[in-house]
C-alpha positions in Angstrom: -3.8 -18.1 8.2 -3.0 -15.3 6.2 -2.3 -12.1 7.7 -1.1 -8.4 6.9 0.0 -5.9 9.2 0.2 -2.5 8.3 2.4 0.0 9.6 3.9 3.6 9.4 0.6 6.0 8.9 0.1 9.2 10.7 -0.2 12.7 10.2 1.7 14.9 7.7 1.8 18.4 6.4 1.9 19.0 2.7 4.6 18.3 1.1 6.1 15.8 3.6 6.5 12.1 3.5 6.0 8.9 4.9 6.5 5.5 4.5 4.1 2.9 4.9 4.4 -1.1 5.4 2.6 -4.3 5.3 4.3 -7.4 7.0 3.3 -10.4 5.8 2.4 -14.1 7.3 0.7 -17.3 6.8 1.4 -17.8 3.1 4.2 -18.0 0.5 4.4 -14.1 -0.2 7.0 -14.8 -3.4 4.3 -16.2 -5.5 1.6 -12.9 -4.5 1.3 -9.5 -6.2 0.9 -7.3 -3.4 -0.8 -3.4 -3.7 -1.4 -0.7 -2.0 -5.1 1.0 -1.5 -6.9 3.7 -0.2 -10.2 4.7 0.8 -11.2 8.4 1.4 -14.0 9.4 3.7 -17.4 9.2 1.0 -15.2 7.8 -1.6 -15.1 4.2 -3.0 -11.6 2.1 -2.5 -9.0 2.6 -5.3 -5.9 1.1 -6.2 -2.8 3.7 -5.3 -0.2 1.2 -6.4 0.7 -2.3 -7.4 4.0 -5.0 -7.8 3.5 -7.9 -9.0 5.3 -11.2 -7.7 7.8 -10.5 -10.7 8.6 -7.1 -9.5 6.8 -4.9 -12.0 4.9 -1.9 -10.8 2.2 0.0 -11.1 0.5 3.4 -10.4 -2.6 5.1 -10.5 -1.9 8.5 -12.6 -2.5 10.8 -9.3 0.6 9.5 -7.5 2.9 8.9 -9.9 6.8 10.5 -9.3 5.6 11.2 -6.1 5.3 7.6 -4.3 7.0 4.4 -4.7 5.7 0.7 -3.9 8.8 -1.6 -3.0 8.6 -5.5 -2.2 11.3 -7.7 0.1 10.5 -11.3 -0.5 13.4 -12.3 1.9 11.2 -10.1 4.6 8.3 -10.3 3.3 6.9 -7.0 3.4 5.5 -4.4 0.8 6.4 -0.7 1.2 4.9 2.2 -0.3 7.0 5.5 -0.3 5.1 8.6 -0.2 6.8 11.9 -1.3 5.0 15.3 -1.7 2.1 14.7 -0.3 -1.0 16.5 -0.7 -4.1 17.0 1.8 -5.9 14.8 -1.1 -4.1 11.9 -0.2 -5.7 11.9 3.0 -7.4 8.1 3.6 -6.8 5.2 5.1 -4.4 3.1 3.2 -4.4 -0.5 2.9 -2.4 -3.7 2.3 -3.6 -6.0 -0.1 -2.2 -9.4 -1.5 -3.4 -11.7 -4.1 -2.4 -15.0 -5.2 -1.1 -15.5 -9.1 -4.2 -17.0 -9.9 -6.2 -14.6 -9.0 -8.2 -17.0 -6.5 -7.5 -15.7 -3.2 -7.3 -12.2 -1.5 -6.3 -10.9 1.4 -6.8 -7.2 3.1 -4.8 -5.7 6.0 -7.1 -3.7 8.5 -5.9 -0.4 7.1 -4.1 2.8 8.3 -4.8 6.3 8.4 -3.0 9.0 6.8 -3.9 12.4 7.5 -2.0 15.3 5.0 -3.0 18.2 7.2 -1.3 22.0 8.1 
């Protein structure tokens, strides 16, 4: 059974950082592209940033230079480093893996990050 934890939300003031993570189990996480989403309050889910099982990376043009997805297959977790944050990165953020074919998908149960004076 396939699971994803993630880890490392909170509350932030402008500007700050964090640095979330998703530990994974139950699967072969070398052979998944993993990504990071988010969901605002009113707002569909969007794709914040991807890596692919080859290590190739992806971002949606609002974080760009200001947050980095990471991958440890030896751990098997996905990090995503944010930097600069701004109060419009405010939702709850979560863990997603899917397998190379495209066939399966998994979701962690989210976590909240608040960018807040």
């Amino acid at each position: 059974q396939v699971q994803l934890v993630e880890s490392g939300g909170g509350l932030v003031q402008p500007g700050g950082s964090l640095r979330l993570s998703c530990a994974a189990s139950g699967g072969i996480f070398n052979l998944w592209h993993m990504g990071w989403y988010r969901q605002a309050p009113g707002k569909q889910r969007e794709l914040v940033a991807a890596v692919t099982r080859g290590g190739s990376t992806n971002y949606t043009d609002s974080v760009k230079g200001r947050f980095t997805i990471s991958r440890d297959n030896a751990k098997n977790t996905v990090s995503l480093q944010m930097s600069s944050l701004k109060p419009e990165d405010t939702a709850v953020y979560y863990c997603h893996a899917v397998t190379s074919a495209g066939t399966l998908d998994y979701w962690g149960q989210g976590t909240q990050v608040t960018v807040s004076s």
